[in-house]
matplotlib code that plots the C-alpha trace (Angstrom):
import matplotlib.pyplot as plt

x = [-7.2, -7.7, -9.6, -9.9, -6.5, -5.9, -2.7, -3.6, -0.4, 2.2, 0.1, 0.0, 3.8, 4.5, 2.0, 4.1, 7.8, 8.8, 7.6, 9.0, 12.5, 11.8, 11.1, 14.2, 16.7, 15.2, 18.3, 20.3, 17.7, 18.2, 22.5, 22.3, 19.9, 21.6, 23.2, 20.1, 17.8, 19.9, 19.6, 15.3, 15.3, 17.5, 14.9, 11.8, 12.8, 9.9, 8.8, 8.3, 4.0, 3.7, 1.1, 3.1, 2.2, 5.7, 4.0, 5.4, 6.8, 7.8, 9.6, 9.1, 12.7, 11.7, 8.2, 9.9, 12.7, 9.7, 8.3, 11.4, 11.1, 7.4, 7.0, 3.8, 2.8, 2.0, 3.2, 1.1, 3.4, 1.2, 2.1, 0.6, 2.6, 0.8, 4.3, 6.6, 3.6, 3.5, 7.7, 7.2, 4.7, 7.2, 10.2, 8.1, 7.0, 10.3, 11.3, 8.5, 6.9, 3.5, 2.9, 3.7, 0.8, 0.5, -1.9, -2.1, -3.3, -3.0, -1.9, -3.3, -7.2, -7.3, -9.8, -7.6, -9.3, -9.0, -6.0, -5.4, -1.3, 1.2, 3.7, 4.0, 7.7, 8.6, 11.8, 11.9, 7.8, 6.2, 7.5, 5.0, 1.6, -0.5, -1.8, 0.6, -1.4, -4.6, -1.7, -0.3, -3.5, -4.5, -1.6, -2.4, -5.4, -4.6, -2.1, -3.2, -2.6, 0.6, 1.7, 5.0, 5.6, 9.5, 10.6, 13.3, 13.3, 15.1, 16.7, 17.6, 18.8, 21.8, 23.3, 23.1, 25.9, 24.2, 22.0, 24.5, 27.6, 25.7, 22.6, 25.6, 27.2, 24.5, 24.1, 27.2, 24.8, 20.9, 19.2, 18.6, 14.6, 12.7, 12.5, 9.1, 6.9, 8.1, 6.1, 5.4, 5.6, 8.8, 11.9, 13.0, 9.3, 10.4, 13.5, 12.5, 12.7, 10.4, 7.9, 8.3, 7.6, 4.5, 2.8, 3.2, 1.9, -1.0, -1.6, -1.6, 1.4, 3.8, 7.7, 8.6, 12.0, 14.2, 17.4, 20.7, 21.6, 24.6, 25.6, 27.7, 25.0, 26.1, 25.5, 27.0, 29.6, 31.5, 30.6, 28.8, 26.9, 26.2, 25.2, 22.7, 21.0, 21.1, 19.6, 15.9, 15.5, 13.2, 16.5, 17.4, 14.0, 13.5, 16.8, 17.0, 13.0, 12.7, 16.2, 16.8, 18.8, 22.4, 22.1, 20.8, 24.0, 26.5, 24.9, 25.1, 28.4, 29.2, 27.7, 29.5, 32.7, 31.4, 30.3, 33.8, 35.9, 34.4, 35.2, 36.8, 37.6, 34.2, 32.4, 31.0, 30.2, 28.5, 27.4, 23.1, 22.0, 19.0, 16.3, 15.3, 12.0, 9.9, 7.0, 4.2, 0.6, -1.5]
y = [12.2, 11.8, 9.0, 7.3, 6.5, 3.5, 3.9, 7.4, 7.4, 6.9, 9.3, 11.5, 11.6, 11.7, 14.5, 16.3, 17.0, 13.8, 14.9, 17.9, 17.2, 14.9, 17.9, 19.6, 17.2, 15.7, 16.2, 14.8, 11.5, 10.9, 11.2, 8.9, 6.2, 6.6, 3.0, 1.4, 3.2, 1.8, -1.5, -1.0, 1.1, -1.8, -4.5, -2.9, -2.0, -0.2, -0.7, 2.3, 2.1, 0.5, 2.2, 2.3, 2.7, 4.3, 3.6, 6.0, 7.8, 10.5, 13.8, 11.7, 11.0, 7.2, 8.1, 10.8, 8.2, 5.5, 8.6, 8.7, 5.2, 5.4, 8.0, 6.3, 5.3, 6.8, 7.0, 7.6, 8.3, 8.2, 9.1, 10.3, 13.3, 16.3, 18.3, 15.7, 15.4, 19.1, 18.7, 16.0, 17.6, 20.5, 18.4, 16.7, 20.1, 20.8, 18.1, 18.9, 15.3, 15.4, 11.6, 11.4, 12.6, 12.6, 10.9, 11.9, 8.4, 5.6, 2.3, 0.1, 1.2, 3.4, 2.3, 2.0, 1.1, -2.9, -4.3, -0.5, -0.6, -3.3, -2.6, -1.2, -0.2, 1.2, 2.6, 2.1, 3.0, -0.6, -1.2, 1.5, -0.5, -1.0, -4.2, -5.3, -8.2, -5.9, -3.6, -5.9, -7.4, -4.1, -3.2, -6.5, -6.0, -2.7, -4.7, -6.9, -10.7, -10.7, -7.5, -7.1, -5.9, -4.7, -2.5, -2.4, -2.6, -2.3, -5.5, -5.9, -2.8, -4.2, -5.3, -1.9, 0.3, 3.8, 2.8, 1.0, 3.7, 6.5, 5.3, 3.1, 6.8, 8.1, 5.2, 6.1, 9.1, 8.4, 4.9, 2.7, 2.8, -0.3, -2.5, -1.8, -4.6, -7.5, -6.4, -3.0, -0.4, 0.8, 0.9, -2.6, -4.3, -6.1, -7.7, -11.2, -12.3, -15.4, -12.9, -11.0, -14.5, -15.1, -11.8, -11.5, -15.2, -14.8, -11.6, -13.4, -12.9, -16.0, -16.2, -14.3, -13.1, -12.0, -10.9, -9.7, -6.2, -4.4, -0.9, 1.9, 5.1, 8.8, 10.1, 13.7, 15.2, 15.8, 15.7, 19.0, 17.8, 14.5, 15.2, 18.4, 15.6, 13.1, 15.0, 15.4, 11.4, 9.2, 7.4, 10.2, 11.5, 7.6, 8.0, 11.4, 11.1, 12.8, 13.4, 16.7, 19.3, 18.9, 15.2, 15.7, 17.7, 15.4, 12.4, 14.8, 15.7, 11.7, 11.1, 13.6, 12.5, 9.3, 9.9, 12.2, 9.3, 7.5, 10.6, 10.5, 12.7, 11.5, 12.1, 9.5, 6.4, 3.9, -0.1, -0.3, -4.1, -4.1, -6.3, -6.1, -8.1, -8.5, -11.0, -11.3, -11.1, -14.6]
z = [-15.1, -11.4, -9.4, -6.1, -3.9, -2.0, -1.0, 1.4, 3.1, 0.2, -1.4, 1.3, 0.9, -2.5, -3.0, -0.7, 1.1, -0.6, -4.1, -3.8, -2.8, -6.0, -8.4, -6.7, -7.3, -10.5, -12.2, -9.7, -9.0, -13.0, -12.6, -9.7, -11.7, -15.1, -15.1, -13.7, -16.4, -19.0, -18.1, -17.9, -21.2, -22.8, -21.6, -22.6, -25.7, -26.7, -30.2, -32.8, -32.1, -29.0, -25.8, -22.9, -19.4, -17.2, -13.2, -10.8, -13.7, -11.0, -13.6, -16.4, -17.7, -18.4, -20.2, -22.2, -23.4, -24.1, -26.1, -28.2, -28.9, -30.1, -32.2, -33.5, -30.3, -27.4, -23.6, -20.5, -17.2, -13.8, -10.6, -7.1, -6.6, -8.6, -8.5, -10.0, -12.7, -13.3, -13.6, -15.5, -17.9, -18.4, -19.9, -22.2, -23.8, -24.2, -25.3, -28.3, -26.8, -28.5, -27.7, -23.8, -21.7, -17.6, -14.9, -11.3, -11.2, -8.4, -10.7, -8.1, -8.3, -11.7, -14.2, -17.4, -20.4, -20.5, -22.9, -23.3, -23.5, -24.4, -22.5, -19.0, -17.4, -14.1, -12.7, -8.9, -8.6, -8.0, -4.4, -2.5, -3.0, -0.2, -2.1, -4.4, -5.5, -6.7, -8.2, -10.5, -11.0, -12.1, -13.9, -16.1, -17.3, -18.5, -20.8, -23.8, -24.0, -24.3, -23.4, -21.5, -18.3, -17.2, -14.5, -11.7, -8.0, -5.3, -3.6, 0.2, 2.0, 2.7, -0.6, -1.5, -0.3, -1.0, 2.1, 4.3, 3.8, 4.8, 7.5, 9.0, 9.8, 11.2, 13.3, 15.4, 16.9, 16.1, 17.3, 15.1, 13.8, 14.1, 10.8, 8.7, 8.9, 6.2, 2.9, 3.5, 1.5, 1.0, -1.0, -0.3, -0.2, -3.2, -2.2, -2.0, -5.7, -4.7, -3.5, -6.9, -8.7, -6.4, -6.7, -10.7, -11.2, -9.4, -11.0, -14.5, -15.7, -17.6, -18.5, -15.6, -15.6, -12.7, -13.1, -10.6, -11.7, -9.3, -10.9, -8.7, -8.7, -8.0, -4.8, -6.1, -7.3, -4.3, -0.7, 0.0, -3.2, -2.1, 1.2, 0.1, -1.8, 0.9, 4.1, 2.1, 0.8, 2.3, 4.1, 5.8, 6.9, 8.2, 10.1, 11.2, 13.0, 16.2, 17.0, 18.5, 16.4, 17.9, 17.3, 13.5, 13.1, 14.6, 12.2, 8.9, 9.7, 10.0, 6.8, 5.6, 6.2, 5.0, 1.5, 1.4, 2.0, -1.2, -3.3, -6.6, -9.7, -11.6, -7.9, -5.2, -6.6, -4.4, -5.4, -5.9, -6.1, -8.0, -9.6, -12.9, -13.8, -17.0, -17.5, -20.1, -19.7, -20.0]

ax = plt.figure().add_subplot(projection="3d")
ax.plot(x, y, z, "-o")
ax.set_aspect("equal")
plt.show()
């Protein structure tokens, strides 16, 4: 399944270095979301026959879980990045997952069958829509009356120390970027909870549901773990743009020392603030 893209550039980046520092560091993504994905698995709370749509599924840990949980149901995880889906793919057949199938879909222009699912989840892949209003409008009528919606965002960049502790390093020897425009796409383009309220009710969704989640996530197990992981995110790439190598050096080093100061026996724990919304369909 394939079909027209409206968000070129997002796609033009997750079908690329960004989805394929992904499939690298699968593993490693899932360690470092393990508290979070509790919190959206617990909320969802997929039912043994339910259809589930998983947007931005990325390597499918959160459709293969929704799998589990419907054994008489089915799960479709789409994406935009064709290497996390092939990754994806992979781990589910396993797994032995006969009900979770993959989309190199874009969830904000896909035709999906209308009131094909009822319930749609997303870890941490609703914030990179070009149009966030046809997205979710989208995304809703792929759901039937009364089908659920749950997934997680991101809030501001700076309640969330896993940004601040290591960019704020970097800062002593890179410039600081300019800000992306309020409500683009992004990590943090869902930070404003009102906005979140706003975008879902006029997308047709009722009893929506915003709640304050803050959970530490592991940025490695030591260091030289942590920081291998850390150079190839979207973070780093943001900060590190157009420096010159000597001055990319000096900042990693910074970092670094950073992420070793916050070092422990169970590895480097930092504090993630996070949103975690459901809402029904009209």
């Amino acid at each position: 399944m394939t079909d027209s893209t409206a968000n070129l550039e997002q796609a033009e980046s997750w079908d690329g270095r960004r989805g394929d520092h992904w499939v690298r560091f699968a593993d490693h993504y899932d360690a470092l979301n393990q508290r979070l994905t509790a919190h959206l698995t617990h909320a969802a709370a997929v039912a043994t026959s339910d259809r589930v749509l998983d947007v931005g599924c990325g390597c499918g840990l959160t459709t293969r879980i929704a799998a589990r949980a419907a054994p008489t149901g089915s799960v479709v995880g789409v994406d935009l990045s064709a290497a996390m889906l092939r990754e994806a793919e992979r781990r589910a057949r396993a797994d032995g997952l006969g009900n979770a199938r993959f989309a190199k879909a874009d969830a904000q222009v896909h035709s999906f069958a209308a009131e094909e699912f009822d319930l749609a989840i997303s870890r941490f892949g609703v914030m990179f829509f070009e149009d966030p209003a046809a997205a979710f409008s989208n995304i809703a009528s792929a759901l039937r009356p009364h089908g659920r919606l749950v997934f997680l965002c991101w809030q501001g960049r700076d309640q969330n120390e896993w940004v601040t502790a290591t960019v704020s390093a970097a800062f002593e020897h890179v410039p600081t970027p300019a800000p992306d425009p309020e409500g683009a796409p992004g990590p943090f383009s869902l930070a404003q909870p009102e906005r979140i309220g706003q975008l879902l009710g006029d997308a047709g969704f009722e009893a929506v549901a915003i709640s304050d989640i803050a959970e530490p996530v592991l940025m490695g197990d030591d260091a030289d773990d942590a920081i291998e992981f850390w150079r190839g995110t979207g973070v780093a790439r943001a900060v590190l743009a157009d420096v010159d190598g000597e001055t990319e050096r000096r900042a990693i080093g910074a970092v670094h020392r950073a992420l070793q100061a916050q070092g422990g026996p169970e590895g480097i724990w930092l504090g993630s603030a996070v949103w975690l919304v459901s809402a029904t369909r009209g």
